[in-house]
C-alpha positions as CSV (number, residue, x, y, z in Angstrom):
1,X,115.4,115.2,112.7
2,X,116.0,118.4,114.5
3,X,116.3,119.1,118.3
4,X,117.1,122.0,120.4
5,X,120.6,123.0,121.1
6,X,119.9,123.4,125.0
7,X,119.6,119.2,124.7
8,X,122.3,116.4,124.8
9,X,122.0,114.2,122.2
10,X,123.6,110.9,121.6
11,X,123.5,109.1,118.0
12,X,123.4,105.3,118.5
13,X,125.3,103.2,116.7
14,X,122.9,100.9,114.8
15,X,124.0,100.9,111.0
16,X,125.1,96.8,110.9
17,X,120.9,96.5,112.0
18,X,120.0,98.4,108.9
19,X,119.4,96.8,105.1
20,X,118.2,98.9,102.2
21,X,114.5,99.0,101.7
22,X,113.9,96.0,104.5
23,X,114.5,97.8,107.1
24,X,116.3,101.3,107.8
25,X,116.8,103.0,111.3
26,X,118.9,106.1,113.1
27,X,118.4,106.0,117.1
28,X,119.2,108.8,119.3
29,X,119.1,109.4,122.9
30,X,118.0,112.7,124.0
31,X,119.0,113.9,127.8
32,X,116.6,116.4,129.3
33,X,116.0,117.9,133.1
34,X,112.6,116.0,132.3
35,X,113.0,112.9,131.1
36,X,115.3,110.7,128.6
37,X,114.2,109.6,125.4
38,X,115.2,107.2,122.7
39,X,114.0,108.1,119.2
40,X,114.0,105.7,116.7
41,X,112.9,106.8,113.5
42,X,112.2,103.6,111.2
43,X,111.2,102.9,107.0
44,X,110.2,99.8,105.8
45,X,109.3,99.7,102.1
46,X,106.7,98.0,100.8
47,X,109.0,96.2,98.4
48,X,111.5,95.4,101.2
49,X,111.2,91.6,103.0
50,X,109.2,91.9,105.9
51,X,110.4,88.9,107.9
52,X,114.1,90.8,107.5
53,X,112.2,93.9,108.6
54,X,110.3,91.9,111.8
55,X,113.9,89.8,112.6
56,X,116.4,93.1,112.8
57,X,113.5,95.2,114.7
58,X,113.2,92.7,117.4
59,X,116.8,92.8,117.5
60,X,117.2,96.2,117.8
61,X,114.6,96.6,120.6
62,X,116.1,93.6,122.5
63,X,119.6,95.0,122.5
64,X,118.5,98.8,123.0
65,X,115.4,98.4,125.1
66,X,115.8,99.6,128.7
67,X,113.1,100.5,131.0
68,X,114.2,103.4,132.6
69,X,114.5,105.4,129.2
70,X,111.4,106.5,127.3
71,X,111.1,105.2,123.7
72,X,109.7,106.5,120.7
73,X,109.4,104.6,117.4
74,X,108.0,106.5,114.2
75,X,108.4,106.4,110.4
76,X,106.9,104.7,107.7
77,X,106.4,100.8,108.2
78,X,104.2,100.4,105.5
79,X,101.7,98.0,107.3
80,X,97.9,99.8,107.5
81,X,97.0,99.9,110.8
82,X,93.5,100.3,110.1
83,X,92.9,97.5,109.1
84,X,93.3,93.8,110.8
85,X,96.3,91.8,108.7
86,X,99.2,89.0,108.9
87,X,101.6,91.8,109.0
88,X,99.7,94.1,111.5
89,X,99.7,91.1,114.3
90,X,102.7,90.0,113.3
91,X,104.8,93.6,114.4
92,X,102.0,94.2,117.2
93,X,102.9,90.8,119.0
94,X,106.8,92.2,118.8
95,X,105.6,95.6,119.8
96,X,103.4,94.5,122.4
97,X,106.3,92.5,123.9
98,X,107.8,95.3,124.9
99,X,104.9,97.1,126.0
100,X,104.4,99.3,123.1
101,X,101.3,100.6,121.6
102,X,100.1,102.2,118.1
103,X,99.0,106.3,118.8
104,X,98.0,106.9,115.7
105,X,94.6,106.3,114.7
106,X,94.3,108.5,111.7
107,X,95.0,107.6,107.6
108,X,98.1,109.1,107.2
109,X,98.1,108.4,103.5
110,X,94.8,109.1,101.7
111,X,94.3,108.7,97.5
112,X,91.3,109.3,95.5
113,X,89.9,105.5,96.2
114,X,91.5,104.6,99.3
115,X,92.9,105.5,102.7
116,X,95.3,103.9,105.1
117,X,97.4,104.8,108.1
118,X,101.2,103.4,107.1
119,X,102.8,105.8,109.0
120,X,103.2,105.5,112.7
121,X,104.3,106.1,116.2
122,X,104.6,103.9,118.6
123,X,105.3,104.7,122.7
124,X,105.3,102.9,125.8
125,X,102.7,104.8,127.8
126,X,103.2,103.3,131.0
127,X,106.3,105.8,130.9
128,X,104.8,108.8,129.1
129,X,102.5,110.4,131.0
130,X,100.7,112.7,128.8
131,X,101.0,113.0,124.8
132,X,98.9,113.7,121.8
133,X,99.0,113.1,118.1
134,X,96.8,115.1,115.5
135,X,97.4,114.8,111.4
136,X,99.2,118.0,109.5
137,X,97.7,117.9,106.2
138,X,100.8,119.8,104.4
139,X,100.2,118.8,101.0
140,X,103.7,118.0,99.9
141,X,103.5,114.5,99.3
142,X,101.2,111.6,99.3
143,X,101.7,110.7,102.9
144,X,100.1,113.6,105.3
145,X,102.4,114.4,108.1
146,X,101.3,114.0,112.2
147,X,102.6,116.2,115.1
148,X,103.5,114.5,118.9
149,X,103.2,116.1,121.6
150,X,104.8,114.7,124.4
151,X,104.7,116.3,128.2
152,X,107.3,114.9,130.8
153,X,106.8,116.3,134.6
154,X,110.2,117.6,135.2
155,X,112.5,115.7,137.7
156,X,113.6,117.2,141.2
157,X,116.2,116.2,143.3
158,X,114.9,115.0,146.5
159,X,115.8,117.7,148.8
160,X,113.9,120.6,146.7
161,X,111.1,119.1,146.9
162,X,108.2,119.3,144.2
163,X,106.5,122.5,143.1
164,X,104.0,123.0,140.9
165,X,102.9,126.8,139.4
166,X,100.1,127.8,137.3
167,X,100.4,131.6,136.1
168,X,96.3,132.3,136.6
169,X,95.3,136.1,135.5
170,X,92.9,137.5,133.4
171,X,94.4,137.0,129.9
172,X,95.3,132.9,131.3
173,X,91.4,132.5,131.6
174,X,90.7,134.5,128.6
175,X,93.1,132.2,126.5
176,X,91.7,129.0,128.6
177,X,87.9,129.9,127.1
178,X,88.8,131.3,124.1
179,X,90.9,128.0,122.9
180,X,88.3,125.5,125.1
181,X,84.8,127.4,123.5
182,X,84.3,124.9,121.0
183,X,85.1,121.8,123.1
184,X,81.7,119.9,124.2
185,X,80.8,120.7,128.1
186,X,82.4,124.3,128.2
187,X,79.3,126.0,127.8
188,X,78.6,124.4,131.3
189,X,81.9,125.9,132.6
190,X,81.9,129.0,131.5
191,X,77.6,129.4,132.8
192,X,79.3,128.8,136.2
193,X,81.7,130.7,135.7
194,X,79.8,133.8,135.5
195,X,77.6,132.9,138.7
């Protein structure tokens, strides 16, 4: 995992959670002007004991879990979320208990006879206010890669007040239509636009 220097991170100590191929997981708390964030990168392999893997991650999220810090959870848990299972409703119920949800809705793993999304990220969005996830087909392994994009509204102290500034100049709206053009309903913007 790699983060900025400008950003204070913190490792957390989870290692006594952790069994080989049942469940393995780093955590680290990131400190930003935005926001904080918890990252907790996970694997599960699909030979590992998934009951282990349930028990230790409901643990973890029990004793780490604290509402005024944003969580992330990603990594390869080896359950397909695309399709309805034991397994699936089985980690959603624990997810769902604290208010997470699944953001990918991609395969993340496609073969020549088969597809399925094993790899995952999973955010409580009644924190995050805005985020995105697309696939990055990089062609290095069997598993395709995805990209988050999170955007936190920075924090101000109450006696500065809020302020908001958008940089709007010629080259802004030329960047705006050129990267929007092949969105549906910008014809219709750009038409009044020009009136």
């Amino acid at each position: 995992m790699f983060v900025h220097n400008s950003v204070k991170v913190t490792s957390l100590n989870i290692d006594n959670y952790c069994l080989d191929q049942d469940f393995e997981v780093r955590a680290i708390h990131l400190d930003t002007v935005y926001d904080k964030l918890c990252i907790l990168p996970i694997y599960r392999s699909p030979l590992g004991n998934f009951n282990t893997f349930l028990t230790n991650f409901d643990l973890i999220l029990h004793k780490f879990f604290n509402p005024k810090c944003n969580f992330t959870i990603c990594g390869g848990i080896n359950v397909n979320y695309l399709v309805e299972s034991y397994k699936r409703n089985q980690l959603k119920n624990i997810l769902h208990s604290f208010n997470f949800s699944s953001i990918v809705n991609f395969p993340t793993r496609i073969g020549p006879n088969s597809f399925s999304s094993i790899d995952n990220v999973f955010i409580d969005n009644s924190y995050l206010n805005k985020f995105d996830t697309i696939p990055l087909v990089n062609g290095l392994s069997d598993h395709d890669a995805y990209l988050l994009t999170i955007q936190f509204v920075q924090k101000h102290n109450k006696d500065q007040g809020t302020y908001f500034k958008r940089n709007i100049n010629q080259y802004t709206i030329a960047d705006f239509l050129l990267n929007t053009a092949m969105r549906p309903g910008i014809l219709f913007l750009k038409e009044m636009m020009s009136i």
